[in-house]
C-alpha positions in Angstrom: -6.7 35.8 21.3 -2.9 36.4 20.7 -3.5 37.7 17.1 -6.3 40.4 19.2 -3.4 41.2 21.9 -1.1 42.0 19.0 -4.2 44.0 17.1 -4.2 46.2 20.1 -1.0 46.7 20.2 -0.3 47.7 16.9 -2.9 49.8 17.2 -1.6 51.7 20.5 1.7 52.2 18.7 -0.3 53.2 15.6 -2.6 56.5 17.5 1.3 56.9 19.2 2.1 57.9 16.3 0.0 59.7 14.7 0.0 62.1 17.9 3.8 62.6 17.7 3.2 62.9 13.4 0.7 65.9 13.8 2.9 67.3 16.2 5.5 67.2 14.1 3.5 68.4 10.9 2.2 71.2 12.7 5.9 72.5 13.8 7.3 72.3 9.9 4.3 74.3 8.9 4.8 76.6 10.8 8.7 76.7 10.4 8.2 76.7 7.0 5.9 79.9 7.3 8.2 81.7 8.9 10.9 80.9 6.5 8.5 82.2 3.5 7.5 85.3 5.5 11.5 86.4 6.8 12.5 85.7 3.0 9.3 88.2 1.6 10.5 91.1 4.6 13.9 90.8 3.3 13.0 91.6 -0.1 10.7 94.0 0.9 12.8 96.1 2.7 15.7 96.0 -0.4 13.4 98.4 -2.1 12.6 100.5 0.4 9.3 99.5 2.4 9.0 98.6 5.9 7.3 95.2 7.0 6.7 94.0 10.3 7.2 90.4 11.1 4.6 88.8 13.3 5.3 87.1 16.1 3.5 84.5 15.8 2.1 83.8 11.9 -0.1 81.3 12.4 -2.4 79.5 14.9 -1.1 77.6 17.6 -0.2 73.6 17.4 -2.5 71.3 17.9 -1.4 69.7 21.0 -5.1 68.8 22.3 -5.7 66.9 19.4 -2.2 65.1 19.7 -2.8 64.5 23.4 -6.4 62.9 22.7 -4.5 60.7 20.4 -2.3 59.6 22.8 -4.7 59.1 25.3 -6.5 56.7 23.3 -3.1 54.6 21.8 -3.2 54.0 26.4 -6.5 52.1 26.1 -5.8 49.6 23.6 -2.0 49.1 25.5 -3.3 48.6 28.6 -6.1 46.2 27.4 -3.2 44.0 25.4 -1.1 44.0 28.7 -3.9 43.3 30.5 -4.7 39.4 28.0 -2.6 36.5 28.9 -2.2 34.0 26.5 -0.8 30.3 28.6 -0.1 27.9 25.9 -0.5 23.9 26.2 1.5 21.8 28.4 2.6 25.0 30.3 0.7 26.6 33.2 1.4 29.7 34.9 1.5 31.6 38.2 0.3 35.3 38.7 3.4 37.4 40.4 2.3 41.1 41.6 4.7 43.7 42.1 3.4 44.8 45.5 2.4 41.2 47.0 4.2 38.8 45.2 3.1 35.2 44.0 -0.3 35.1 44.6 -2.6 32.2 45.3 -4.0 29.7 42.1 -2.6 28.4 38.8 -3.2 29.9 35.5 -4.0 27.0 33.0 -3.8 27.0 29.6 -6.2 29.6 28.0 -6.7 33.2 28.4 -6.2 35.4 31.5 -6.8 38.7 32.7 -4.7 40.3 34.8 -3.8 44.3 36.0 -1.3 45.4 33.6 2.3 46.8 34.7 1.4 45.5 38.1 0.7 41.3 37.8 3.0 39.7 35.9 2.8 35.8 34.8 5.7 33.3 35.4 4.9 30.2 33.1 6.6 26.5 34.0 6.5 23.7 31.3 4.3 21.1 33.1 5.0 18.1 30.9 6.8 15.2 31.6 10.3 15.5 31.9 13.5 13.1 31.5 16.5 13.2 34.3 18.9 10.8 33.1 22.7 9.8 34.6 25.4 8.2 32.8 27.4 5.1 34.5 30.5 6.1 33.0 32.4 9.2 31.4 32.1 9.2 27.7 33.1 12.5 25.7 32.8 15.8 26.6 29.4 16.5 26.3 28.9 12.9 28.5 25.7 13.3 30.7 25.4 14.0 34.6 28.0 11.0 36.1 26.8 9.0 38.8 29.0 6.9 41.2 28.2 5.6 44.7 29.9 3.2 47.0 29.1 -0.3 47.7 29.7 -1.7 51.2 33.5 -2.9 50.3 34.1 0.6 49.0 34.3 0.2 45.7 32.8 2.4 43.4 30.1 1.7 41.0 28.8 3.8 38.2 25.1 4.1 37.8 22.7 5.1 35.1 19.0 6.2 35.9 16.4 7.6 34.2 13.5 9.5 36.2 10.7 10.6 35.0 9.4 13.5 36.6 6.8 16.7 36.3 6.1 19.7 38.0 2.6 19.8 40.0 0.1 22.1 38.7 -1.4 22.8 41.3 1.5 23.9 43.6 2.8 26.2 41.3 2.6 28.7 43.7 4.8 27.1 46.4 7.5 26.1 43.3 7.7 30.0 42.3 8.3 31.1 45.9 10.7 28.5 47.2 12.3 26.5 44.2 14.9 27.3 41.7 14.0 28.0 38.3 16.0 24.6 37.0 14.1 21.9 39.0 15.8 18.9 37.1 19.1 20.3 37.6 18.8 21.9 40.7 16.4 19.6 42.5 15.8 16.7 41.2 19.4 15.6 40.3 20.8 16.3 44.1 17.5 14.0 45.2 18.6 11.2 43.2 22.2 11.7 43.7 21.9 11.6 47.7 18.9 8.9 47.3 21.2 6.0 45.6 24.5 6.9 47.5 23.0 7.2 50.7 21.2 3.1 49.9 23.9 1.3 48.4 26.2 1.0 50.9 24.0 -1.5 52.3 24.5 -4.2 49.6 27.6 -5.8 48.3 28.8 -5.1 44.6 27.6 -8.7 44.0 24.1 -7.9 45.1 23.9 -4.5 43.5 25.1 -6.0 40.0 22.8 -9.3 40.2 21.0 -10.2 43.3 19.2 -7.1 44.5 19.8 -5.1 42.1 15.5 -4.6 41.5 15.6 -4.3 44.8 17.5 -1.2 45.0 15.8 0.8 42.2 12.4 0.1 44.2 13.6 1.5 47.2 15.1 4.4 45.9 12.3 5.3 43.8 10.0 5.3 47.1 12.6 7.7 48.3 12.8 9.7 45.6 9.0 9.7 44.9 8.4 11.0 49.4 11.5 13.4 48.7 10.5 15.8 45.4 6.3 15.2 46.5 7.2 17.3 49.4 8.5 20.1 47.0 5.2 19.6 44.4 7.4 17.3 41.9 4.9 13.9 41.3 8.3 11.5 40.1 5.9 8.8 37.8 9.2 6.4 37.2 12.5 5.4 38.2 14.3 3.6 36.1 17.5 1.9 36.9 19.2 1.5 33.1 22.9 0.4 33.9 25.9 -0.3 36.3 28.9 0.0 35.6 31.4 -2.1 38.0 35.2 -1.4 38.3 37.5 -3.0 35.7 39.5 -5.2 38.2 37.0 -6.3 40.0 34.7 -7.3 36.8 37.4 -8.9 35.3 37.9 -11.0 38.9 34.1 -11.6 38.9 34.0 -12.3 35.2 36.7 -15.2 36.3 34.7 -16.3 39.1 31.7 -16.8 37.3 33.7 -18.9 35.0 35.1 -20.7 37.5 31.7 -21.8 38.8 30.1 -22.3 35.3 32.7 -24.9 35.6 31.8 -26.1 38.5 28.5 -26.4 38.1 29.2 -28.3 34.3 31.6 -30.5 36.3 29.2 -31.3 38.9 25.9 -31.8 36.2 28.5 -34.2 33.9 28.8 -36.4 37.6 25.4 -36.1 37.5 24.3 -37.1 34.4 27.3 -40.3 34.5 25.2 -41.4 37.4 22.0 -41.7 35.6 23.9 -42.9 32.5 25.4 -45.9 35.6 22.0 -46.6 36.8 20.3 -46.7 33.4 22.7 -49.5 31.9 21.5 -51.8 34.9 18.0 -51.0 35.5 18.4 -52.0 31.9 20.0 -55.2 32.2 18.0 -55.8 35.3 14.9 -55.3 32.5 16.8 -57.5 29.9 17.0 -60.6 32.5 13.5 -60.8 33.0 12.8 -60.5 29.3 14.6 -63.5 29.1 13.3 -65.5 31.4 9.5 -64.4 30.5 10.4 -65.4 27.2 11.4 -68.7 27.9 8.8 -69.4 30.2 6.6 -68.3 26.7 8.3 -70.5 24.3 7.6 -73.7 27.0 4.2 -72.8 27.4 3.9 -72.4 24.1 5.8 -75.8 23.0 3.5 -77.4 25.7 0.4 -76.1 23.8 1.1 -77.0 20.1 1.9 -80.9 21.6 -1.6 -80.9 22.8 -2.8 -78.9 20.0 -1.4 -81.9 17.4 -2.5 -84.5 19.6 -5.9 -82.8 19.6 -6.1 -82.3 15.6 -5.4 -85.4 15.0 -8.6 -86.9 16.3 -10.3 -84.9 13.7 -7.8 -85.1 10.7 -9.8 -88.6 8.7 -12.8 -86.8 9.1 -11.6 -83.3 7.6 -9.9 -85.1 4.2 -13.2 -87.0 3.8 -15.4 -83.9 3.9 -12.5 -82.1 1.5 -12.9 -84.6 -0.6 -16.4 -83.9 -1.1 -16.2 -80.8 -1.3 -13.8 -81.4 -4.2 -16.6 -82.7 -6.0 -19.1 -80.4 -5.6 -17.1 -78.3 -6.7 -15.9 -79.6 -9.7 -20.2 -80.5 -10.6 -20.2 -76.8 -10.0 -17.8 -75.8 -12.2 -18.9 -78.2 -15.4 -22.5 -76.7 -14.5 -21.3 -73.2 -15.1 -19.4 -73.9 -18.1 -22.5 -75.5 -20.0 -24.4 -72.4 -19.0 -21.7 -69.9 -19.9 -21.6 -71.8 -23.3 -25.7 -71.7 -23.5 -25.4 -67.9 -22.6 -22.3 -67.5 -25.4 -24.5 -69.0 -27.8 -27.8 -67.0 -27.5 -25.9 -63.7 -27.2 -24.1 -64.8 -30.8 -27.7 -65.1 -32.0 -29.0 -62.3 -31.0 -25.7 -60.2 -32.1 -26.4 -61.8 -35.7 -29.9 -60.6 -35.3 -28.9 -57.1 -34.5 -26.5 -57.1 -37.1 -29.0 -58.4 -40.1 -31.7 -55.7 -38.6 -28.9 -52.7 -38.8 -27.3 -54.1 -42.6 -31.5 -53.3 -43.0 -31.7 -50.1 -41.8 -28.6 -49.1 -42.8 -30.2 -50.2 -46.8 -33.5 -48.2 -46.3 -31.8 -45.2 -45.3 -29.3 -45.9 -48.4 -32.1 -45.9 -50.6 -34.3 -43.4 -49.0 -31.1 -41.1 -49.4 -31.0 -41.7 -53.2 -34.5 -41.5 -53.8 -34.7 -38.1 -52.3 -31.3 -37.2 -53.9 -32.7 -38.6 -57.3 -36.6 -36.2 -56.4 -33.9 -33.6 -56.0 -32.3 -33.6 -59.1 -35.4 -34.1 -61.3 -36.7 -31.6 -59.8 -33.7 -29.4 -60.4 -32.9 -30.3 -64.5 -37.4 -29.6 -64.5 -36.6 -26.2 -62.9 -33.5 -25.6 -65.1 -35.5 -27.0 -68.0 -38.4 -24.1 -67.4 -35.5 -21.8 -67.1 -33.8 -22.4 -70.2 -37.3 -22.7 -72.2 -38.0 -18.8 -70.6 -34.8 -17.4 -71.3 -34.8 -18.9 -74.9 -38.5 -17.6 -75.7 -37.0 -14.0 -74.0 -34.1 -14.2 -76.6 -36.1 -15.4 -79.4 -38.0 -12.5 -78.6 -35.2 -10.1 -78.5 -33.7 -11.6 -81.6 -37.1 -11.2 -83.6 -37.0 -7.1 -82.4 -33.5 -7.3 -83.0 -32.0 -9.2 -86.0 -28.5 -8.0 -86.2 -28.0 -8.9 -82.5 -27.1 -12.7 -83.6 -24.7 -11.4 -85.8 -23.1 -9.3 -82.9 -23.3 -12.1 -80.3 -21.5 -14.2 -82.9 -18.8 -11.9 -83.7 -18.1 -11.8 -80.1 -17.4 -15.1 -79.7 -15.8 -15.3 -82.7 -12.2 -13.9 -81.7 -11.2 -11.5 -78.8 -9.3 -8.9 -81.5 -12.6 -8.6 -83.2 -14.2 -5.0 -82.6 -17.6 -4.6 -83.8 -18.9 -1.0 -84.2 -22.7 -0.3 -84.8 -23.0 2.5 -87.5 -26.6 4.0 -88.8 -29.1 2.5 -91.2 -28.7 5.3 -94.4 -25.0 6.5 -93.0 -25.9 10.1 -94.2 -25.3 11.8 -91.4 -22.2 9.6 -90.0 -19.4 11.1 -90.3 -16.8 7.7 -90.5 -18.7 6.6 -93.2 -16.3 8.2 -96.2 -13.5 7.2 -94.2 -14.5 3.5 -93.7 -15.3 3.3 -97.5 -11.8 4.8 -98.0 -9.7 2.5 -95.7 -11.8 -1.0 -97.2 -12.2 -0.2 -100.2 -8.9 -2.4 -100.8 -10.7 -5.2 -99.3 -12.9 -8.1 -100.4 -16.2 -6.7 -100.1 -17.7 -9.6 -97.7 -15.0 -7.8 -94.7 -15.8 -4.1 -95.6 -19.3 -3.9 -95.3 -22.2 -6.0 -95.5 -25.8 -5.4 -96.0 -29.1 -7.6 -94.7 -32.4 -7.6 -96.5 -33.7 -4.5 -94.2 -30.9 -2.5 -95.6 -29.1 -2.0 -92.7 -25.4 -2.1 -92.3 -22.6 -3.2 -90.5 -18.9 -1.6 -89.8 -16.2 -4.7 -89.0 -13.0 -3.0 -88.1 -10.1 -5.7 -89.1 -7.4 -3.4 -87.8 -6.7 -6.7 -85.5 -6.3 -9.1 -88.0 -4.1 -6.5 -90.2 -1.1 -6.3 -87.3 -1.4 -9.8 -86.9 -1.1 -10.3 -90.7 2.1 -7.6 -90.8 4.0 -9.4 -87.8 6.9 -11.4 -88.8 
């Protein structure tokens, strides 16, 4: 609603001016005009010709259209001075110019009232704090508060009251208050309240005794007082007092003096105890005393019957522990052959169990090597088939083959050997001249050699020459 009041209003100013603009557009057209038209006579009449300037060149201004204008920049002025806007924690009171405050409280929302005649007078109705100070301290040192006890003696006083203003008596506020209630009301309340009650108490009773007292009566008083004027007071708080340096220091000494007293009078005290203690105590001691020596007679009394008594029965007791000495030595020699029967049979049976696992423990020796011995026959019969195959495969390959012995043992022969395979005829091979060429040196069993197929074979001795030329 506050960003629509402001709309309006910048759209009053806005058709404001834009009236006053045309205005003035139409005036420096038409000045303008006139300038052109004055400046063409002028020339004009330098060569000779006559020209009439007209009175008025142009049609008029346009002041209806300006006037509508402003006429409508009114409406939307009015309608924002018309919207109220109260804002929370304030409320407000509608002030006419012709009657003056009138009757009911404008919360916070929007209002409507008749613009440039109401007018709205807000007050903040949150809680507020009114506080006092006990004693001066700085410059800026709050309100000071001193009243007189019933020696006359002065006594500094802080209080803190916590106060609004009624809502709903706005109207009697705006027409008979001030516009600062704390200052202006509420302080000279509480001022008068506490000065005008304390002189009824002592300084003792105000610093210690009553001093709860007090604050509940004054904030009665100060609660009636500021109701009356539409204030609602919610607490009074009574924070500190502050007592005249020579009489705190004299009270500060007298309550030292009877802290004294009092320890004084509570150490009597607690001797006194302390005397009656040590002979309730020896009072308690004697009769131990003599209860215990009544005890040890009774008691010396009853073991002399007691061994009088026993001995009636003593013969009688050795006999039957004599006998019982017996028994239990029968006992005893019974157990013994038993235990040595029991020793015996488990012996037997642990040699049994011993024979029966040496047993066991054999088969499962021999089962082991019987299946290790299966094992291995059967392995050297599988190797066996193996070998037979792979010989009948390479007695197969040799028979396609012939000169593949000879390779196979050339191989093995040395690892500088280098065997090169080389055609059947040579013809066409085209290291054949050259072989001849480089061997023909050699005995002919290391050059070339040829089977009874006709085929030969290349051995290249190049090895066995650097070995032969090495020092």
């Amino acid at each position: 609603m506050i960003a629509l009041k402001y709309l309006l209003v910048i759209l009053g100013i806005g058709l404001f001016g834009s009236a006053g603009a045309l205005v003035v557009y139409d005036v420096y057209v038409s000045s303008q005009l006139r300038r052109l038209l004055r400046r063409s006579s002028e020339e004009g009449a330098g060569v000779g010709e006559t020209t009439f300037l007209p009175a008025r060149p142009f049609g008029p201004v346009r002041w209806q259209r300006a006037l509508l204008l402003a006429g409508l920049a009114v409406v939307p002025l009015l309608i924002s001075q018309s919207i109220v806007v109260v804002p929370d924690g304030y409320a407000g009171v509608r002030v006419s110019q012709f009657r003056g405050a009138r009757p009911g409280t404008l919360y916070p929302g929007v209002h409507l009232v008749t613009p440039f005649v109401d007018s709205v007078a807000l007050y903040d109705t949150r809680e507020q704090v009114y506080t006092t100070a006990a004693a001066e301290i700085g410059k800026n040192a709050k309100e000071l508060l001193t009243v007189q006890a019933r020696e006359g003696l002065n006594i500094g006083i802080a209080v803190a009251v916590r106060y609004r203003i009624d809502p709903r008596r706005l109207t009697y506020i705006h027409a008979n208050l001030p516009g600062n209630v704390g200052d202006e009301v509420v302080a000279p309340v509480v001022a008068s309240t506490y000065r005008s009650l304390a002189p009824n108490y002592v300084t003792r009773e105000i610093f210690a005794v009553k001093r709860e007292e007090l604050r509940s009566k004054a904030a009665d008083a100060i609660k009636t007082r500021l109701e009356t004027d539409g204030i609602l007071v919610r607490e009074v708080v009574l924070r500190d007092i502050k007592l005249p340096e020579e009489y705190a220091k004299g009270l500060e000494g007298l309550l030292l003096k009877e802290q004294e007293s009092e320890r004084l009078g509570t150490e009597q005290e607690i001797k006194q105890k302390e005397v009656k203690i040590a002979e309730l105590e020896a009072e308690a001691q004697k009769a131990r005393d003599v209860k215990q020596a009544e005890a040890q007679a009774q008691v010396r009394v009853l073991q002399a019957k007691a061994e009088s008594d026993s001995m009636q029965y003593t013969l009688p007791l050795k006999q039957k522990q004599i006998e019982q000495s017996k028994l239990e030595a029968e006992a005893r020699k019974e157990a013994t052959l038993q235990n040595a029967e029991a020793a015996a049979q488990a012996k037997v049976i642990d040699s049994k169990a011993e024979i029966e696992r040496q047993r066991n423990l054999a088969d499962a020796e021999a089962n082991r090597i019987r299946v290790t011995a299966d094992a291995e026959a059967n392995r050297i019969r599988v190797t066996a088939a193996a070998d037979s195959e792979r010989m009948k495969f390479e007695a197969a390959v040799l028979k396609q083959n012939p000169m593949l012995i000879q390779k196979i043992i050339a191989e093995r022969l040395s690892d500088k050997l280098q065997i090169m395979m080389v055609p059947v005829d040579g013809k066409n091979f085209f290291a054949n001249d050259v072989f001849r060429s480089a061997f023909s040196g050699l005995p002919a069993n290391s050059a070339f050699e040829e089977d009874s197929d006709g085929s030969a074979q290349a051995a290249n001795l190049a090895g066995q020459k650097r070995n032969n030329h090495k020092p």
